[in-house]
C-alpha positions, 0 to 999 in steps of 0.5 A: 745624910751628912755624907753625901753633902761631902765632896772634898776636903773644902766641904769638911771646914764647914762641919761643926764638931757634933756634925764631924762625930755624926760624920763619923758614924756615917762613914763607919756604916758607909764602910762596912756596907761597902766592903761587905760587897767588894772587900777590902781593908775594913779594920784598918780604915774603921780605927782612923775615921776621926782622925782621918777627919781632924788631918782633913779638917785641920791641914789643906790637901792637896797643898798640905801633903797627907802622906799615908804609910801602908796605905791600907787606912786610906779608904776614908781619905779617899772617901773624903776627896770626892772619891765616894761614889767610887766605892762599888767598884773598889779593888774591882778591875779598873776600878778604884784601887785599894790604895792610894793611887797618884792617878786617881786624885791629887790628894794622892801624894804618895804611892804606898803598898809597902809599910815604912816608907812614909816618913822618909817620903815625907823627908823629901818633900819637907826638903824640897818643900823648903828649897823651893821656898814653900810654905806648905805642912808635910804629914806622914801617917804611920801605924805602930807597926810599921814603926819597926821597920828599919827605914822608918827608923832610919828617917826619923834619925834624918829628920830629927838630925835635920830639924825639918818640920815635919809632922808625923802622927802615929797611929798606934792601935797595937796592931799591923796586919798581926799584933805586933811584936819587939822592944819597940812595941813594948816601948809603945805600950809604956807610953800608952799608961804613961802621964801626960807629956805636956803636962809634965814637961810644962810644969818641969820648965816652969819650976826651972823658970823660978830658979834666980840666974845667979850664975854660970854654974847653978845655971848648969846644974839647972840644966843637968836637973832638967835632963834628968827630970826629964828621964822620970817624967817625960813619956816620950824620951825616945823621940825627943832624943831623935829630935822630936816634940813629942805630944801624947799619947793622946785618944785618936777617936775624941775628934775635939782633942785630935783638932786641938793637937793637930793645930798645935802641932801646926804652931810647933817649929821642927819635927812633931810625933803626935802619939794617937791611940786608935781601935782596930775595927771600931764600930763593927763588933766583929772587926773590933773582936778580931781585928787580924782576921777582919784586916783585910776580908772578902765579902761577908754578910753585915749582921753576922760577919759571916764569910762565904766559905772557900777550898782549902788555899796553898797557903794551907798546905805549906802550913800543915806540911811545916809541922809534919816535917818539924814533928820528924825534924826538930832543926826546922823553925819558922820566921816570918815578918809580922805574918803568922797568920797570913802565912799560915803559921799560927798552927805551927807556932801552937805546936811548936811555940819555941819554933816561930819567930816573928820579928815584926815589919823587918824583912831585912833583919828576918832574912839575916836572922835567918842566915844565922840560925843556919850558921848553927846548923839549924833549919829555918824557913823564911815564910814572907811573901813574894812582894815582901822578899823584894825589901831583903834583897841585899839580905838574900845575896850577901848574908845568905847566898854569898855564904851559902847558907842553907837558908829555905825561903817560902815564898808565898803569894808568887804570881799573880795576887788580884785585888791587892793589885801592882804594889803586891803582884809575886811576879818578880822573885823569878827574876831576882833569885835567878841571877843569885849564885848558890840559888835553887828555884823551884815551883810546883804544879800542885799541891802535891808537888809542894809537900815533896818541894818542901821535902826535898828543901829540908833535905837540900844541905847545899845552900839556899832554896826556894819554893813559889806558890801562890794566893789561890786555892788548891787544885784539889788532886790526890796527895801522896802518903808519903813525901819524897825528895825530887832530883835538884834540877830535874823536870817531868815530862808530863806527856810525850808530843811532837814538834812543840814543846810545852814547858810550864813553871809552878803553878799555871801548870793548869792552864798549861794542861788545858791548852794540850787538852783542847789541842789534843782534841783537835788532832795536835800533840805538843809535849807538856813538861812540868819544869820544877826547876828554873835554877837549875835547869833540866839542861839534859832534857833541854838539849834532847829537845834542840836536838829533835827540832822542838819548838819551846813555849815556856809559861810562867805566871812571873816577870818575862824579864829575866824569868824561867823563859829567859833561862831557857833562851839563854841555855840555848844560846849558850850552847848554840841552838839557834835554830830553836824559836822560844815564845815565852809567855809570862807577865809583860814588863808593866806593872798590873793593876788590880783586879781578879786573878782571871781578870788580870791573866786575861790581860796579860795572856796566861790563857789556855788560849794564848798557849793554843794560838803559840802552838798553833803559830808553829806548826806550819814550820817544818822540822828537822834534826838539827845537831848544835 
């Protein structure tokens, strides 16, 4: 096999062209038998194959920067930069990450988990490249749709202000994580059937040629013809208007052509945009026949695709409990940012077509958007998950809770996410919605409790809500048959204790229970309180439990900084309960890598055990009542 003979990039220059398509194939099937134990982004990384080995082959990582957006198509860079035999253990913990990592090798450049973020990375590097006097190429890889994200447009206007070289190769296989929507988009796909670029701007500029300079005015006329000609023939007048030599749309799998244009490009003096069509999926029939589903997979059998089978997600339940509330409801609608399907919409969308809006990678604009559908008096719900609610920040503090819109956020993937690892961990929203004024919080213990939170949002006229919930399966408890509004700010006291007090936000509420129950068995009776409310907070049940002395241990499976736990010690203080010790435990202030959700609670102490060794830690102190 020609594979195991490739160790680095080095090794790739010896390859001759029918030996690099061989290559190919071989890290096609590489892929597919490597993820079909571990998972993994399978679709992604099997449309870039050849044009991960023409970048390899043509430029000279790591002094050449190959930026990579998103990072889910890096996979066959990584294979290419010695990190093959890794593979067994990839997004497996502590073991190869599933997206580029600067630690791993020094190929790796550029950090990535979120879209949109290359060509201004690249930017900088072009800058600091020519400061330094360098003479390196700099070359960001972006999907078409990553494209529509507001700061990739924002670059391109930079570079092509700036005239950097710099190179950027546009993989457009129609596709982001869901087929991808928007004007741009529609862009996109006229230039896919348009003729060929060069061509057409060649024999445009040799016709000018042949024009005898006889003055000043025809030469000018020349010119305005050229402009104009240019509009008609010229497929790519989007970029170049941004300063861009624009070379395609070109085939993303015909390795020869690939070389070819990468080496001209390398010649061209100012911003390129290489327009390259790739396949989602392509080698693996049931990648290619639904690329959505095969973006990112768990394990699967290779001949048949098949999945192990899993309990039903949260995910799920939001979902069918959208469209029970819109069917009595006719002002809920939906938004999402390019996610129907990893949020659950897709079902929502068949029932109610004229409900769902998707506005593509557009985090920003998705929550503005929705702020203004509220104007309106409509209901929307912005499904995004939690590591994407991270990019609308400003969105949510002055278009929506500044003007105390009743926009409602379901924030999805909250907590801990596994093998997705630190760019996509839902451990902060806590933190960051909490210092918002207008803001209420809440998170569910169970399933159950989600279809009354999402009940409770629909009836909340107030302002902005949220509701968290996490990527795991359900609990598997009994759903009530009908749904009910909570009291905004009110707790559960699940069961009644002494000394300590247990309080538990969202979903760790299991663990939260299991620890009472091993404690219960050992003759300890700490109080368990199922929060439901980080803003506001129970402030009535808080000070009762002063009052009588109680020791608090909150949990959380979110950011300690600024979280439910902070509130809590920030209540007390406030009101002057000094005396009340507060262990809080929660996700420590480092970034967790990926891994098993098990794996990565283990690691941080969102066990049963860690609540038992906290309760356990108080109950030498004696007590008494002590009035603030």
């Amino acid at each position: 096999m020609l594979l195991t003979s490739i160790n680095n990039p080095q090794d790739l220059k010896k390859c001759s062209l029918p030996e690099l398509y061989a290559l190919a194939d071989e890290i096609r099937q590489f892929l597919v038998e490597n993820l079909s134990k571990t998972g993994g982004h399978l679709a992604p990384n099997l449309g870039v194959v050849e044009l991960t080995l023409a970048l390899h082959y043509v430029f000279n990582s790591p002094v050449d920067k190959l930026i990579w957006d998103v990072g889910h198509q890096a996979y066959v860079h990584k294979i290419l930069t010695g990190r093959r035999e890794m593979f067994p253990t990839l997004r497996q913990y502590k073991g190869l990450c599933g997206f580029p990592k600067m630690c791993e090798s020094p190929h790796d450049v550029w950090e990535t988990g979120h879209s949109s973020t290359s060509l201004s990375a690249a930017m900088g590097m072009a800058t600091a490249r020519d400061l330094k006097k360098e003479k390196n190429h700099v070359v960001a890889i972006i999907g078409d749709g990553a494209l529509t994200g507001g700061m990739a447009l924002e670059a391109m206007n930079h570079i092509g202000h700036e005239g950097k070289n710099v190179i950027v190769v546009l993989n457009d296989n129609e596709m982001s994580i869901a087929p991808n929507v928007g004007a741009l988009h529609n862009y996109l796909g006229k230039l896919r059937s348009a003729t060929n670029y060069k061509r057409a701007k060649e024999e445009l500029e040799h016709l000018l040629k042949s024009i005898p300079a006889v003055g000043g005015r025809l030469a000018h006329m020349a010119e305005r013809f050229k402009d104009s000609m240019k509009y008609l023939l010229v497929s790519g007048i989007l970029f170049e208007e941004l300063g861009f030599t624009y070379i395609g749309p070109i085939d993303g799998h015909n390795m020869e052509l690939m070389l070819d244009t990468l080496k001209t490009a390398k010649q061209t003096k100012g911003p390129v945009l290489i327009h390259a069509i790739t396949k989602k999926g392509k080698g693996y029939a049931p990648a290619e026949a639904d690329s959505v589903k095969w973006h990112g997979i768990g394990t699967y059998k290779i001949e048949s695709g098949d999945t192990p089978k899993s309990a039903p997600m949260y995910t799920k339940v939001f979902a069918d409990t959208m469209i029970s509330l819109a069917e009595e409801d006719e002002r809920i609608v939906a938004v999402t940012p390019a996610m129907p399907a990893g949020s659950g919409l897709i079902p929502f969308g068949e029932r109610f077509p004229d409900r769902l809006f998707d506005v593509g990678i557009a985090e920003q604009h998705a929550c503005t958007f929705a702020a203004g559908l509220a104007t309106q008096g409509l209901k929307p719900v912005f499904a995004v998950y939690s590591t994407f609610l991270q990019r609308a920040y400003d969105q949510l503090i002055h278009d929506v809770a500044r003007q105390k819109l009743n926009v409602i956020f379901a924030v999805d993937r909250a907590g801990l996410v596994g093998a997705d690892g630190e760019t996509h961990q839902g451990v902060y929203d806590i933190a960051f919605m909490r210092a918002i004024p207008n803001m209420v919080i809440m998170a569910p213990k169970d399933e159950n409790e989600l279809r009354h939170m999402m009940k409770t949002a629909v009836a909340y006229e107030d302002g902005p809500i949220s509701f968290r919930y996490p990527r795991l399966s359900v609990r598997g408890v009994k759903i009530d048959d009908e749904m009910k509004t909570l009291p905004i700010g009110k707790a559960e006291i699940v069961r009644e204790g002494r000394d300590v007090a247990i309080l538990s936000f969202g979903h760790i509420f299991e663990i939260a229970e299991h620890a009472v129950e091993q404690l219960s068995r050992e003759g300890i009776h700490p109080m368990l309180v199922n929060a439901r409310f980080c803003k506001p907070l129970d402030a009535e049940l808080l000070t009762r439990l002063a009052r009588e002395g109680y020791d608090l241990i909150t949990v959380e499976e979110g950011s300690e900084m600024g979280g439910f736990g902070s509130a809590v010690r920030e209540f007390l203080a406030e009101a002057g309960y000094h005396h009340i010790r507060v262990k809080t435990i929660g996700v420590p202030d480092y970034f967790v890598e990926h891994g098993s959700v098990k794996e990565q609670r283990l690691e941080v102490g969102l066990t049963a055990e860690q609540i038992v060794a906290c309760v356990r830690a108080f109950l030498p102190v004696s007590k008494g009542v002590v009035e603030a």
